[in-house]
C-alpha positions as CSV (number, residue, x, y, z in Angstrom):
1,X,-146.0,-4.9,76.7
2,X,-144.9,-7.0,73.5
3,X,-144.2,-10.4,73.7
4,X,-140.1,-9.9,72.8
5,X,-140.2,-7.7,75.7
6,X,-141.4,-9.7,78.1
7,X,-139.2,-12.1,76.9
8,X,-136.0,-9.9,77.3
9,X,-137.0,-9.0,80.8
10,X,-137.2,-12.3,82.1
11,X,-133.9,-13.7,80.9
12,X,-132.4,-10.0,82.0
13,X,-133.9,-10.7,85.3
14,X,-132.4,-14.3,85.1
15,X,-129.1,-13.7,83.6
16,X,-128.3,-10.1,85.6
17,X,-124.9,-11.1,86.0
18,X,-124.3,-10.4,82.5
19,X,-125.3,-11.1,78.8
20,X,-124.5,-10.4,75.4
21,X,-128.3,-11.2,72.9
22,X,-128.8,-10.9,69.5
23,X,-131.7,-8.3,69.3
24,X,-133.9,-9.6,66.2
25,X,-134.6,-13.4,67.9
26,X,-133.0,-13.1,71.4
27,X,-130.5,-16.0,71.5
28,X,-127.5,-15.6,72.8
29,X,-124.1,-14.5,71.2
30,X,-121.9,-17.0,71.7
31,X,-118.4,-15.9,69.1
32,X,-116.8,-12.8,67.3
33,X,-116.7,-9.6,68.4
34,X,-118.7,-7.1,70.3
35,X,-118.2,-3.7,69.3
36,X,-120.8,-0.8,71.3
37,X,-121.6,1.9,69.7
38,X,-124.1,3.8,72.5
39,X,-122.9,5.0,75.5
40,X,-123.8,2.3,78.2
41,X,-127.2,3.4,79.6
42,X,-127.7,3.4,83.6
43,X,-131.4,2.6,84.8
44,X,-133.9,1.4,86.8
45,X,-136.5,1.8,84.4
46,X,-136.0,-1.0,82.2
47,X,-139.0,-0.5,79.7
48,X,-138.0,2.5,79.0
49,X,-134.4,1.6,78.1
50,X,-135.9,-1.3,75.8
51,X,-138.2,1.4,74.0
52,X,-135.1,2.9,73.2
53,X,-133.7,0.0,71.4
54,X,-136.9,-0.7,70.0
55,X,-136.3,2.6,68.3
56,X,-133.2,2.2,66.9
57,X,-133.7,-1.2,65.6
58,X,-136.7,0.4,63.5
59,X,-134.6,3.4,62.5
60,X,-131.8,1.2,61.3
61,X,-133.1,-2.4,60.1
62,X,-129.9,-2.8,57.8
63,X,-128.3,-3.7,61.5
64,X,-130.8,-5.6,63.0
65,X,-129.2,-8.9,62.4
66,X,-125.7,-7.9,64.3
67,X,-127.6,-5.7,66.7
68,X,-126.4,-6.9,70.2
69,X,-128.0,-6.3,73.5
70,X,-125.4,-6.6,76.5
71,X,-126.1,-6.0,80.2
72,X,-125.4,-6.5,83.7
73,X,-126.8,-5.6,87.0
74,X,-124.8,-3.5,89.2
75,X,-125.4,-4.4,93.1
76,X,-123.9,-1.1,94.4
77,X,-126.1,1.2,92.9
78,X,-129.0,-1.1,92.4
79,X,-129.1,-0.3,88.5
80,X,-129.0,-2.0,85.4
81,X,-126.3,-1.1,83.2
82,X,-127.2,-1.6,79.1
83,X,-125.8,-1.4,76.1
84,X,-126.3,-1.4,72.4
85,X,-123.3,-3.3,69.7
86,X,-122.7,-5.3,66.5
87,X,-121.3,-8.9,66.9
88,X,-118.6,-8.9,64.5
89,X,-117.2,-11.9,63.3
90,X,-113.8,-10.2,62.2
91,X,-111.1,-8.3,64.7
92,X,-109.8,-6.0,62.0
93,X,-113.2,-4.7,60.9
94,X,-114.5,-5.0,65.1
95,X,-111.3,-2.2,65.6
96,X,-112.3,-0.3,62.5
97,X,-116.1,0.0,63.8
98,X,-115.0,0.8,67.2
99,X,-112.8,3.6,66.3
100,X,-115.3,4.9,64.4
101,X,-117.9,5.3,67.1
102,X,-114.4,6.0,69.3
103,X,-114.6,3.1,71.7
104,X,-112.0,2.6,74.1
105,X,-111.9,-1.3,73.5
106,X,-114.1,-4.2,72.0
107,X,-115.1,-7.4,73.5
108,X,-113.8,-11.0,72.1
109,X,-116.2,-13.6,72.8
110,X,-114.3,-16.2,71.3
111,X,-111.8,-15.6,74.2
112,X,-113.5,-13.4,76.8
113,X,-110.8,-11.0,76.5
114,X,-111.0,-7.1,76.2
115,X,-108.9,-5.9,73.5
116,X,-108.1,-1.9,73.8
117,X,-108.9,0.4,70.5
């Protein structure tokens, strides 16, 4: 297992109440927009969920600087929930890319407010 991954599995194990991390240096997002553009992935294989991101930050390096990880653990079904996004710094464009990839709403991190496509 890589270094990064290791990494992302212990602050997933520390944070599993939620998160929103940049992919390319792991720090977390903090304003803008996050706009998903996978389904949200249900697991309780972890590695091979991050594999899968892996992936498609090597088939698409033009994103890998707004490529967002979020997550959360889910206590009821003992499963981690995980997700795939773009922080974007502007709302118009963030509702532009989300009806694009026909998301029902983005995520404002400036307020912590849902806003519905």
């Amino acid at each position: 297992m890589n270094i990064k991954k290791q990494k992302l599995l212990r602050f997933i194990d520390n944070n599993k109440e939620g998160f929103s991390l940049f992919y390319d240096n792991l720090k977390e997002v903090k304003k803008g927009f996050i706009v998903s553009f996978t389904h949200i992935e249900k697991t309780k294989n972890l590695n091979l969920l991050l594999d899968r991101i892996d992936f498609i930050s090597l088939a698409f390096p033009q994103l890998k600087k707004s490529l967002v990880i979020g997550g959360w653990f889910n206590k009821d079904d003992n499963c981690f929930y995980l997700d795939l996004g773009l922080n974007i710094q502007n709302k118009k464009d963030a509702l532009l890319i989300a009806k694009q990839f026909k998301q029902i709403a983005i995520f404002n991190l400036n307020t912590f407010e849902e806003i519905r496509v």
